[in-house]
Wavefront OBJ file of the C-alpha trace (Angstrom):
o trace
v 155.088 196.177 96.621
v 157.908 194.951 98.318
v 158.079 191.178 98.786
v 158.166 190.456 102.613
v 160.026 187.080 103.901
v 159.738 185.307 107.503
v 162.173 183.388 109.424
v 162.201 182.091 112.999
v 165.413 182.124 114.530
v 165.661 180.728 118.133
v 167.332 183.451 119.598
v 166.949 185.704 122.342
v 165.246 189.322 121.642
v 167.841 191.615 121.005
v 167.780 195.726 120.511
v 168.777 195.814 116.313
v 169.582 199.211 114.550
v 167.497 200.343 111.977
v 170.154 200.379 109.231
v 173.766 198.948 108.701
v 175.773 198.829 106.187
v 176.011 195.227 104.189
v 180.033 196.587 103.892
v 180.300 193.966 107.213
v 180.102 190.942 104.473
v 183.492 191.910 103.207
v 185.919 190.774 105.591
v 186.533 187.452 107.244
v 184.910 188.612 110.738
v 181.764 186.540 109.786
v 181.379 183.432 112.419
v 181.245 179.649 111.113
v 178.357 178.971 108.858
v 177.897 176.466 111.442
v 178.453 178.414 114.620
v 174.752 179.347 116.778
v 176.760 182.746 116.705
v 176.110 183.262 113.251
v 172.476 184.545 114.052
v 173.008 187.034 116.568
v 176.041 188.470 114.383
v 173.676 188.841 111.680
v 170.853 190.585 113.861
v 173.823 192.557 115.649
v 174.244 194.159 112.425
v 170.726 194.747 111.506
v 170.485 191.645 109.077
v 168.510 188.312 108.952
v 169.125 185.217 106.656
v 165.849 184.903 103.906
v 165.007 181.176 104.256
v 165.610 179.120 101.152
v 163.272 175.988 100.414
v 165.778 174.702 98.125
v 169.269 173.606 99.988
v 169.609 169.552 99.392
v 169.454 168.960 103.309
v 166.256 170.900 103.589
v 164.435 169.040 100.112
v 165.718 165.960 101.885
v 164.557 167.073 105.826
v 160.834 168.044 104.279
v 160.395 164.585 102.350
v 161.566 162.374 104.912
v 157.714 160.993 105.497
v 157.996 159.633 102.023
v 161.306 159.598 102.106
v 160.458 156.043 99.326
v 159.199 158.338 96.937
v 161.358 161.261 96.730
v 164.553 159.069 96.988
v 166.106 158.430 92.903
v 167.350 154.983 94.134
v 167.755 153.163 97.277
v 170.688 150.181 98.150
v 172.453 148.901 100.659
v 175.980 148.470 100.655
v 179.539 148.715 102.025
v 181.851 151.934 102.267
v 185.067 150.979 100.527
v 186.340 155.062 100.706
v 185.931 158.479 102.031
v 187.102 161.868 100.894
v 186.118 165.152 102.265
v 185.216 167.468 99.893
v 185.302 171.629 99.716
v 181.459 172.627 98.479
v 180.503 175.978 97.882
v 177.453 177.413 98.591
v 175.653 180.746 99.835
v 173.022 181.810 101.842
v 170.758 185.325 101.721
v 170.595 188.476 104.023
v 167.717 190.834 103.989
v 167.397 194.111 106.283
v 165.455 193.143 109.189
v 162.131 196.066 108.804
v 160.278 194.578 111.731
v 161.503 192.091 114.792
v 158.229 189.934 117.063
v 159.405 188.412 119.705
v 157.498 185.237 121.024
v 158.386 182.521 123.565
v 159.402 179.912 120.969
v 162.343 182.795 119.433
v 162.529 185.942 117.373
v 160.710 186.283 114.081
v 162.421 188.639 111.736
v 160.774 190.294 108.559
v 163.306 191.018 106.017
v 163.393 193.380 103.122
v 165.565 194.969 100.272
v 168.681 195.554 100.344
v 169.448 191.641 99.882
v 172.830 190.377 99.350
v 174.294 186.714 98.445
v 176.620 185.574 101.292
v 179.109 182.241 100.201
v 180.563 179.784 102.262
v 182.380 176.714 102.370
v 181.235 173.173 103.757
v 183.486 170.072 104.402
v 181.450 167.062 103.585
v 181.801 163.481 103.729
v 181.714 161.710 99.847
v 181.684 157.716 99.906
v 182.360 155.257 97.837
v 180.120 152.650 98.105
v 180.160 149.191 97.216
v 176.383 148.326 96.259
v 175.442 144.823 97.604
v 171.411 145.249 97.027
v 169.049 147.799 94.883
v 166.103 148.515 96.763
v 164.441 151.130 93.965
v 165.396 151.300 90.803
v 168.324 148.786 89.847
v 171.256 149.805 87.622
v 174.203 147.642 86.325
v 176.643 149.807 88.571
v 178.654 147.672 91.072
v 180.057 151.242 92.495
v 178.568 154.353 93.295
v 179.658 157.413 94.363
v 177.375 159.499 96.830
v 178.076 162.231 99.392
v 175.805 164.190 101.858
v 173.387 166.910 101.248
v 174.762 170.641 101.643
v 173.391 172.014 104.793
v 171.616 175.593 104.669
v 172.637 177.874 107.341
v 169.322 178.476 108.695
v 169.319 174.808 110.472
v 173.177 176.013 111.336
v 172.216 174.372 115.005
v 171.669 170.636 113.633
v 174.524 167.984 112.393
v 174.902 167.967 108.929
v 175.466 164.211 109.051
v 175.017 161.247 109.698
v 178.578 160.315 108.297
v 179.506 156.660 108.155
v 183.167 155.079 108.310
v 185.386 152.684 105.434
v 183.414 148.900 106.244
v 179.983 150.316 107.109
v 177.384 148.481 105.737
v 174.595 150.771 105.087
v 171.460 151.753 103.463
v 171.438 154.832 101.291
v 168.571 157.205 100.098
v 170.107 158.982 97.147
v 168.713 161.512 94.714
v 170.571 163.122 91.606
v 170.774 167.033 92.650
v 172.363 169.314 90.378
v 174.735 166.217 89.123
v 175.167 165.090 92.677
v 174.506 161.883 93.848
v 173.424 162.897 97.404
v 172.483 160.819 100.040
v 169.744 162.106 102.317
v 170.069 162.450 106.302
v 167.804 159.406 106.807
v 170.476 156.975 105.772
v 171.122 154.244 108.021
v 174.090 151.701 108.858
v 171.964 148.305 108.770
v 173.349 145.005 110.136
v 174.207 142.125 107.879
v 171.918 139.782 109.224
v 169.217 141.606 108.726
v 166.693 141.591 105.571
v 166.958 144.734 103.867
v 163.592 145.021 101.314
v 161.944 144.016 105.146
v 163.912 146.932 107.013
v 163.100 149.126 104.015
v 159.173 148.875 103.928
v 158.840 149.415 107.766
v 157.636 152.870 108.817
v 160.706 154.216 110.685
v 159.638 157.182 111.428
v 156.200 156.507 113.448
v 156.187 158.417 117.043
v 155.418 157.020 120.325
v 152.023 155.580 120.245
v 149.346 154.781 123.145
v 146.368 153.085 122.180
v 143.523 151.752 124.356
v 140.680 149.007 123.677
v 137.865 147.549 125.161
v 135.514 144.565 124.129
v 137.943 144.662 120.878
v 136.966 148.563 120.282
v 140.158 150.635 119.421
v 139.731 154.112 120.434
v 139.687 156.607 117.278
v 140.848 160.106 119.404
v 140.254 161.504 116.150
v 136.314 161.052 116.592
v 136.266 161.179 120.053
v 135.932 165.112 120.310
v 138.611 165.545 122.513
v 140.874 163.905 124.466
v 137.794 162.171 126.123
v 137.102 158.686 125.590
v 134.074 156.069 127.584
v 134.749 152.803 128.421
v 132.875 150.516 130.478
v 133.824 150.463 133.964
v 135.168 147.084 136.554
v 135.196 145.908 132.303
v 139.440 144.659 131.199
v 140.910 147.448 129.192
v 144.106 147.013 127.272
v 146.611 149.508 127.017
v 149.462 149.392 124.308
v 152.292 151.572 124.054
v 155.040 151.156 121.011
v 157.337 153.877 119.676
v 160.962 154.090 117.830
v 164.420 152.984 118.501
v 166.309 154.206 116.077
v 168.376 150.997 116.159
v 168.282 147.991 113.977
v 170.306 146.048 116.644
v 167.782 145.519 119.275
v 167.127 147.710 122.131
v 166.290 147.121 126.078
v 164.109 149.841 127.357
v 162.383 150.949 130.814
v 158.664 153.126 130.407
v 156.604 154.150 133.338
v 152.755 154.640 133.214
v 150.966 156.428 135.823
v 146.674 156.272 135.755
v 145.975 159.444 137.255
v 142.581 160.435 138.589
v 140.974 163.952 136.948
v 137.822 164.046 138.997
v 138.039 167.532 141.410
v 141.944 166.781 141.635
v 144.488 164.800 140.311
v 145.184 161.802 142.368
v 147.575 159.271 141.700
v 145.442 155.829 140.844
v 148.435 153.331 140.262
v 152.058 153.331 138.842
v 154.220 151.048 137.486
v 157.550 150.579 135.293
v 157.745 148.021 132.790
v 160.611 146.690 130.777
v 160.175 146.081 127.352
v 162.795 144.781 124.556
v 162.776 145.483 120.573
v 163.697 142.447 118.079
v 166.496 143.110 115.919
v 165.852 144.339 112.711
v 162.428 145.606 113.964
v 162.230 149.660 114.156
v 159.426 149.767 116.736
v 158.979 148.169 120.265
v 155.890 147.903 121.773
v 154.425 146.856 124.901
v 150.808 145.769 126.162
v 149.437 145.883 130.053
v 145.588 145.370 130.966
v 143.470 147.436 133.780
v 139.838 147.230 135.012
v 139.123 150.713 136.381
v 136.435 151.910 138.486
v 134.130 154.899 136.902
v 135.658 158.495 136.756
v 138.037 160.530 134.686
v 141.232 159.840 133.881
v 144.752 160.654 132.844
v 147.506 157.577 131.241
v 150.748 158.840 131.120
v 154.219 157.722 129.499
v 157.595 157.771 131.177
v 160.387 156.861 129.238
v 163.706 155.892 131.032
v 166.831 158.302 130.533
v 170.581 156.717 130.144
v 170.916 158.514 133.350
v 167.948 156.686 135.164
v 165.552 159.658 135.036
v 162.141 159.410 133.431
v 161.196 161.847 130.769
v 157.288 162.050 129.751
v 156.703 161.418 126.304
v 152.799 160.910 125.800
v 149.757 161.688 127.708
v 145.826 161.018 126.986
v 142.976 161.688 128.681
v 139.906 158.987 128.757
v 136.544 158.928 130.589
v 135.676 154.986 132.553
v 132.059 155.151 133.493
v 129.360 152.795 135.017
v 126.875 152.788 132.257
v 127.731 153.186 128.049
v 124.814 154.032 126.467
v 124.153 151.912 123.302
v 124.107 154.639 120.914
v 126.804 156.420 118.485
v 127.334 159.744 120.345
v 129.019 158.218 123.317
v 131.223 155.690 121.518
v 134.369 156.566 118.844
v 133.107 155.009 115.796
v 131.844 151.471 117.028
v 129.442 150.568 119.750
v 130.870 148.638 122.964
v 128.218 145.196 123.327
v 126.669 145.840 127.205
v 123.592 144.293 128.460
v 120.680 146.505 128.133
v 118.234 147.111 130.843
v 114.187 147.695 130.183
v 112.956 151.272 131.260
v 110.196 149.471 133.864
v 111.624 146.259 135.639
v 108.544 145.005 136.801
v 106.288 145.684 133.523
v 106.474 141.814 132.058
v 105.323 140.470 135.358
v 102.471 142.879 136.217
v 101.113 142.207 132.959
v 100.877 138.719 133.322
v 99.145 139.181 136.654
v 96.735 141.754 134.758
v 95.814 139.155 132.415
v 95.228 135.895 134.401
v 93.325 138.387 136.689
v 91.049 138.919 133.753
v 90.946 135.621 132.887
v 89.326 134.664 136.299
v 87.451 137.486 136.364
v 85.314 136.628 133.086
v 85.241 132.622 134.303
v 83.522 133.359 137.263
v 81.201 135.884 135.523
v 80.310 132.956 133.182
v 79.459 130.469 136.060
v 76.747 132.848 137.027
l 1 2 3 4 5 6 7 8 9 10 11 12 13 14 15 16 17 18 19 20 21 22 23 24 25 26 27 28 29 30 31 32 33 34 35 36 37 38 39 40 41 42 43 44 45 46 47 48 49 50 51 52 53 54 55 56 57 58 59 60 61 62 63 64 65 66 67 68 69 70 71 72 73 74 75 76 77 78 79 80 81 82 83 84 85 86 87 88 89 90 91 92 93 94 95 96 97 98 99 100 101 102 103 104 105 106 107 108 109 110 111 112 113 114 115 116 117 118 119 120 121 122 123 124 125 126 127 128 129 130 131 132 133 134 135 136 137 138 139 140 141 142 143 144 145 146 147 148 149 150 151 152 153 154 155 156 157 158 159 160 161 162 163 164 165 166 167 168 169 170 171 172 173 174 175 176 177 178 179 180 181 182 183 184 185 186 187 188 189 190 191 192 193 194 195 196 197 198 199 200 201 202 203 204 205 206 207 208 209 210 211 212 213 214 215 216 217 218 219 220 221 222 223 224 225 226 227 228 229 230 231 232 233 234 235 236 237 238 239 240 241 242 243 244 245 246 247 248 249 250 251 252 253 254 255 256 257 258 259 260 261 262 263 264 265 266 267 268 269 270 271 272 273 274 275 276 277 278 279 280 281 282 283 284 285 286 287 288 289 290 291 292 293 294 295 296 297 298 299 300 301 302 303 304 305 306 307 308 309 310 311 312 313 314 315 316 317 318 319 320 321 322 323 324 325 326 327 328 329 330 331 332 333 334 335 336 337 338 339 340 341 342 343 344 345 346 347 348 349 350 351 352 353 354 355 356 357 358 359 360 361 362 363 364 365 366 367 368
């Protein structure tokens, strides 16, 4: 059976002939490993690249969540030199047997005949003057590291990052094929600030909007939905934090817009708010607090562009109404405290009436 393999490529659908001959890999007419033309040429000439899950950039791009745990050894340090070096690699081709188009790009299924395409990358190699071992000491004052070879399927992203002699900066490294390459996620860090503190943050934690009320942090992943009940004319706090991708500090502009999702959306309130990250800190966050009337709602996130645009970046829908019933179905995972009223108002006092009524009733019955 022959052994099928997928690969989106964000291109544009294109009319591909049903067979070419793989005679086109022979000559130097092939585009730039690194050139976005490389995937039309391919699918020009009936021919797709096979995805590999093995090229040092992808192992390095996949792991990046744990990025601790993969990583051989971790240290900061200064780079004392830099030499480019020639690496050789390859990439390959199947004939494309079926093309499906879709609005995110062109999916092509490849089969036999395959062939092994090589190219050449210039990358950056370092030497690096360690200053601090984050995992997994050595006695070595030196190290030499360089980056991760880049596979041709990610041809549209920067191979880097690539650092200059007198960066200080803390490497990820892991020992590929005899390599000591440095992964992607390596970051020049300032002097100042603690490095075992910068490297147990979570850097890679996306934008973030939680809500609470009465203390109650709402769970959206028990909320079934993107519906969530608060109390309403009740305080509820709003906080909004996401990366900066700077160690230095960073001044930042977000907008947040309440917007009313009862029969239409209606604009409740708006506001921009400037917020500032500490150096050495990853994240920024920001907190604001609004009592809402009942009714449906939208919060969303505008973050400020270099250029003074907004761009929106998060959006969650949440439900403010006059009455939370005590009970488990309504709330996320805890209850929100409210003042319960009895079913019958009036029931305590008529009682008492009924029985001091009955009271007189069998006095004077006993007087006769």
């Amino acid at each position: 059976m022959k052994t099928l393999h997928f690969i989106v490529i964000l291109a544009t659908a294109i009319t591909l002939p049903a067979y070419s001959s793989l005679d086109i890999f022979d000559n130097n007419t092939i585009p730039d490993i690194q050139s976005p033309k490389l995937t039309s040429y391919l699918a020009d000439h009936g021919y797709a690249i096979v995805p590999s899950n093995t090229t040092e950039w992808f192992l390095w791009w996949s792991n990046y969540r744990h990025i601790q745990n993969y990583s051989d050894t971790a240290f900061t340090g200064d780079v004392i030199a830099v030499k480019v070096l020639n690496v050789t690699s390859f990439y390959t081709v199947g004939n494309i047997t079926e093309t499906l188009s879709s609005m995110e790009g062109t999916q092509y299924i490849t089969g036999p005949p395959y062939k092994k395409i090589n190219y050449t990358l210039n990358l950056d190699q370092y030497t690096v003057n360690i200053d601090e071992f984050l995992k997994n000491s050595s006695s070595a004052n030196n190290m030499t590291i360089r980056e991760p070879v880049i596979d041709p399927t990610w041809h549209s992203d920067p191979p880097g990052p690539r650092f200059n002699v007198g960066d200080h900066v803390l490497f990820y490294v892991k020992h590929l094929d005899g390599d000591n390459v440095y992964s992607q996620n390596s970051f020049t860090i300032p002097n100042s600030c603690n490095a075992k503190d910068v490297f147990t943050q979570d850097r890679f934690a996306g934008n973030i909007l939680t809500m609470t009320q009465n203390d109650i942090k709402v769970d959206y992943g028990k909320s079934g939905g993107d519906t969530n009940h608060f109390a309403a004319n009740m305080p509820i706090q709003f906080m909004y934090s996401a990366p900066t991708d700077t160690l230095s500090g960073k001044n930042s502009f977000i907008k947040y817009e309440i917007e009313n999702n009862d029969h239409y959306h209606g604009l409740v309130l708006s506001k921009v708010i400037n917020f500032n990250s500490t150096k050495c800190d990853w994240t920024q966050s920001t907190t604001w607090e609004l009592n809402l009337q009942s009714g449906s709602y939208f919060a969303n996130i505008y973050v400020k562009n270099d250029d003074g645009t907004f761009r929106p970046t998060y959006s969650a829908g949440f439900s403010v109404n006059p009455y939370v019933a005590n009970d488990s179905s309504s709330l996320n995972s805890e209850k929100i405290p409210t003042a319960r009223t009895p079913e019958f108002p009036f029931a305590i006092p008529i009682l008492l009436i009924g029985v001091t009524s009955l009271i007189t009733f069998y006095r004077i019955k006993s007087r006769k």
